[in-house]
C-alpha positions in Angstrom: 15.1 10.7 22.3 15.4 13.9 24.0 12.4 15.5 26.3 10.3 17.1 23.8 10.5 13.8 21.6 9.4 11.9 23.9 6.0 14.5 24.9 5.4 14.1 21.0 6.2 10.3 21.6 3.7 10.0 24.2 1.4 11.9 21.9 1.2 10.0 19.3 -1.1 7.4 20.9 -4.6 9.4 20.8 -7.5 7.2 21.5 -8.9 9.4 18.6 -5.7 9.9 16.5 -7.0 7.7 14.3 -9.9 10.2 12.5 -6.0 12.0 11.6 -5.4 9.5 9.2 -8.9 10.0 6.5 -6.3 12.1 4.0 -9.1 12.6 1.4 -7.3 14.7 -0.1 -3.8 12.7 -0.8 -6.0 10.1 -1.9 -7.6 12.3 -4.6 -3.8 12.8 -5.6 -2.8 9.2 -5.3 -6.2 8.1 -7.6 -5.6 10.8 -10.2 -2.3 9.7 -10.8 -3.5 6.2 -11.5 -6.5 7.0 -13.2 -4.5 8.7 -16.0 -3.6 4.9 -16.9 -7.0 4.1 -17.2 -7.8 7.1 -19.5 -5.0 6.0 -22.0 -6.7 4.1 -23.9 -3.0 3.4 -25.4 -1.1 0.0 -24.1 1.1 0.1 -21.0 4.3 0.4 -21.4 7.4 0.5 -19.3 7.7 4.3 -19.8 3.9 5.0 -19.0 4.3 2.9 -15.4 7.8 4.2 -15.1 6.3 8.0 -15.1 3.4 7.0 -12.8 5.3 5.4 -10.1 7.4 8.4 -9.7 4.3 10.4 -9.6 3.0 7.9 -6.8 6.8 8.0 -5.1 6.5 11.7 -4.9 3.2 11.6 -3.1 4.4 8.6 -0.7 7.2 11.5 0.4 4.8 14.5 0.9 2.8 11.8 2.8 5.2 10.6 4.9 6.7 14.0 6.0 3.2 14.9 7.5 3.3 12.0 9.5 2.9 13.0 13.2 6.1 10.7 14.0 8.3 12.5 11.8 9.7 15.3 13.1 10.5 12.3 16.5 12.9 10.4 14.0 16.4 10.9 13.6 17.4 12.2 10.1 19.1 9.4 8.4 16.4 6.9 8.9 14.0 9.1 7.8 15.8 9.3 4.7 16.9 5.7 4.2 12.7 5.5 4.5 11.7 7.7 2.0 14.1 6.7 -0.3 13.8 2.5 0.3 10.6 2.0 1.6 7.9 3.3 -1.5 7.7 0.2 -2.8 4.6 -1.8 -0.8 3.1 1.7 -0.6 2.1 1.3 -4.2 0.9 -1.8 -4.3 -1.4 -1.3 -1.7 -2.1 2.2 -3.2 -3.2 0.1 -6.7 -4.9 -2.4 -5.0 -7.0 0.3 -2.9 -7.6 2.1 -6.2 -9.3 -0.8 -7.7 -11.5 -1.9 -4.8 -12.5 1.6 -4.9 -13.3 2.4 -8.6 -14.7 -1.0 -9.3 -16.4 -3.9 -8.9 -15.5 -7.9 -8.4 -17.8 -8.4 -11.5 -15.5 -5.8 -13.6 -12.6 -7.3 -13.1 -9.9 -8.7 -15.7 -10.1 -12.3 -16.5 -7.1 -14.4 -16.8 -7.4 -14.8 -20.2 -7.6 -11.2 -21.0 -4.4 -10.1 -17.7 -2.4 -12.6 -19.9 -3.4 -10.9 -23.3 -1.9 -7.6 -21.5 0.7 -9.3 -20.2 1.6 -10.7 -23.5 1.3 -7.2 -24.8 3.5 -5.5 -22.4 6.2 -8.1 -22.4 5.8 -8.6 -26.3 6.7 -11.8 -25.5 4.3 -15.0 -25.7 5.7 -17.1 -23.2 4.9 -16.6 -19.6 7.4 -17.8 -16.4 5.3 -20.3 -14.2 6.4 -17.5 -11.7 4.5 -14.8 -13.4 1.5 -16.9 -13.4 2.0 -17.7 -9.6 2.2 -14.1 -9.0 -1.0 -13.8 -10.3 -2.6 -15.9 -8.8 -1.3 -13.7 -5.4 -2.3 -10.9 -7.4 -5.9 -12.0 -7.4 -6.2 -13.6 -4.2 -5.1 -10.2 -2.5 -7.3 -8.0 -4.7 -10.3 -10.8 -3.9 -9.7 -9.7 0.0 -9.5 -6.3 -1.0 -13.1 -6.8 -2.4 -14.6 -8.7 1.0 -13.0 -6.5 3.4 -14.7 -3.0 2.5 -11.4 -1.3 4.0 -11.9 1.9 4.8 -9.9 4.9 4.1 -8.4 5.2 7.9 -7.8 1.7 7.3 -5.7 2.0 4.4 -3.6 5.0 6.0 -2.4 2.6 8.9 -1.7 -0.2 6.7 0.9 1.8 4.4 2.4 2.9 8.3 2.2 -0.6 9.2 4.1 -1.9 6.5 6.9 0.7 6.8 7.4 0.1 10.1 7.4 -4.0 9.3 10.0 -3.0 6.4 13.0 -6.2 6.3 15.2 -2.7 5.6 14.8 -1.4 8.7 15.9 -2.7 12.4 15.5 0.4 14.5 13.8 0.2 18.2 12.3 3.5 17.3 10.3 2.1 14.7 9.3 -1.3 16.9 7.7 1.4 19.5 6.5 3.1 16.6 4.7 -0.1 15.1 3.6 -1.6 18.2 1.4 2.5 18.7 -0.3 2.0 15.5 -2.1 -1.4 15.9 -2.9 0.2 18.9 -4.6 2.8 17.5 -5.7 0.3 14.3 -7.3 -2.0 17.0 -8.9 1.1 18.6 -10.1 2.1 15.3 -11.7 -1.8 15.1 -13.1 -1.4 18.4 -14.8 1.6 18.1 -16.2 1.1 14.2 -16.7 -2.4 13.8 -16.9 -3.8 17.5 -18.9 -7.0 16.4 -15.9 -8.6 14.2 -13.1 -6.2 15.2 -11.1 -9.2 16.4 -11.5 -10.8 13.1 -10.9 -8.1 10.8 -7.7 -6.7 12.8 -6.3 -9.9 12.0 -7.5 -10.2 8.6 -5.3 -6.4 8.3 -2.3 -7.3 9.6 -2.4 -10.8 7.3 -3.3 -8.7 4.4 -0.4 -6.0 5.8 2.0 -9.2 5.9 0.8 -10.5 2.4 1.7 -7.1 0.6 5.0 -6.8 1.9 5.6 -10.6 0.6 4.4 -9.8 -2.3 6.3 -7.1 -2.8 10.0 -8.5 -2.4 9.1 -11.2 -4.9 8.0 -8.6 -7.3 11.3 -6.5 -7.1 13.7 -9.3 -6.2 12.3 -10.9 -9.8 11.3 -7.9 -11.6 7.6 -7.9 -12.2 6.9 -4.8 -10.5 5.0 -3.8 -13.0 2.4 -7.0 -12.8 -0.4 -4.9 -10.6 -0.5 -1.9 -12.8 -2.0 -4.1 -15.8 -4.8 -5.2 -13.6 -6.0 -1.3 -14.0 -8.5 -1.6 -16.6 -7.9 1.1 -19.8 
């Protein structure tokens, strides 16, 4: 990095940087986008999720352009990130969505997920996989639900897990990643200074839990298994 990268570099860690990263408004953008699945009353289908994740991919680009960091890294990796690294932005985008709009109590059952799931496949026999991923599907919407993550909280997660992409093995990005848990534990410290230890970790498990989740969900694909847990 030349001089003036490494000013902005230097920069980036702001013991109040953090209060940067409350985008209510590319949340509104993000939530619209998804609740137009929940006002079509209509079953999913592939083309309905297939229009809505390009709507979401679109966002994830205007977002990550206004990153502070961006104008720091080179060109090419930028791009190789925008175009490869969309994917665990939105899961945690539809998990964040639910937690938001609804309640534990509303949530699918398993008997009625599989009746959409049945639906959308038009097929009546399930992979033990899919019903694995479930299972990964609930337990990571259940923490969603117990942890009360807040909006700041969200916005360093989806940086977190671009950094901690298996696409990417750039220095850049390791100095990058270890300056956002720094400003994610500073975040803890300074909101929740009773159990920040505990719920940092609880984050970056949760952080390493979406990015698992989403490999399996590509490498056999069932991307589309978290947008029928959106009630319509």
């Amino acid at each position: 990095m030349n001089n003036n990268s490494n000013v902005a570099f230097n920069k980036l860690f702001d013991i109040n940087a953090f209060y940067d990263f409350n985008q209510a408004c590319t949340l509104d953008v993000l939530f619209n986008h998804l609740q137009s699945l929940v006002n079509n009353k209509n079953c999913l289908t592939k083309e309905s999720i297939r229009k809505i994740s390009c709507l979401l991919i679109d966002t994830f680009i205007n977002w990550y352009r206004s990153l502070p960091y961006y104008s720091i890294i080179n060109h090419d990796l930028n791009q190789f990130i925008l175009n490869n690294c969309w994917s665990s932005y939105i899961i945690l985008v539809i998990f964040y969505f639910l937690k938001v709009n609804y309640s534990d109590r509303y949530f699918l059952s398993y008997e009625k997920y599989f009746q959409r799931l049945f639906s959308y496949t038009q097929n009546d026999i399930l992979l033990s996989l899919t019903s694995q991923l479930l299972d990964q599907l609930m337990h990571i919407l259940k923490i969603f639900f117990t942890s009360n993550i807040t909006n700041i909280e969200f916005f360093l997660l989806n940086i977190l897990l671009i950094f901690q992409s298996d696409q990417l093995n750039d220095t850049t990005l390791d100095s990058m990643e270890e300056i956002y848990m720094k400003i994610l534990y500073t975040y803890k410290i300074n909101t929740f200074p009773v159990k920040q230890s505990c719920r940092y970790n609880q984050l970056l498990d949760l952080s390493k839990q979406i990015r698992l989740l989403t490999q399996i969900l590509l490498t056999h694909k069932h991307f589309y298994l978290p947008f029928l847990l959106i009630p319509n």
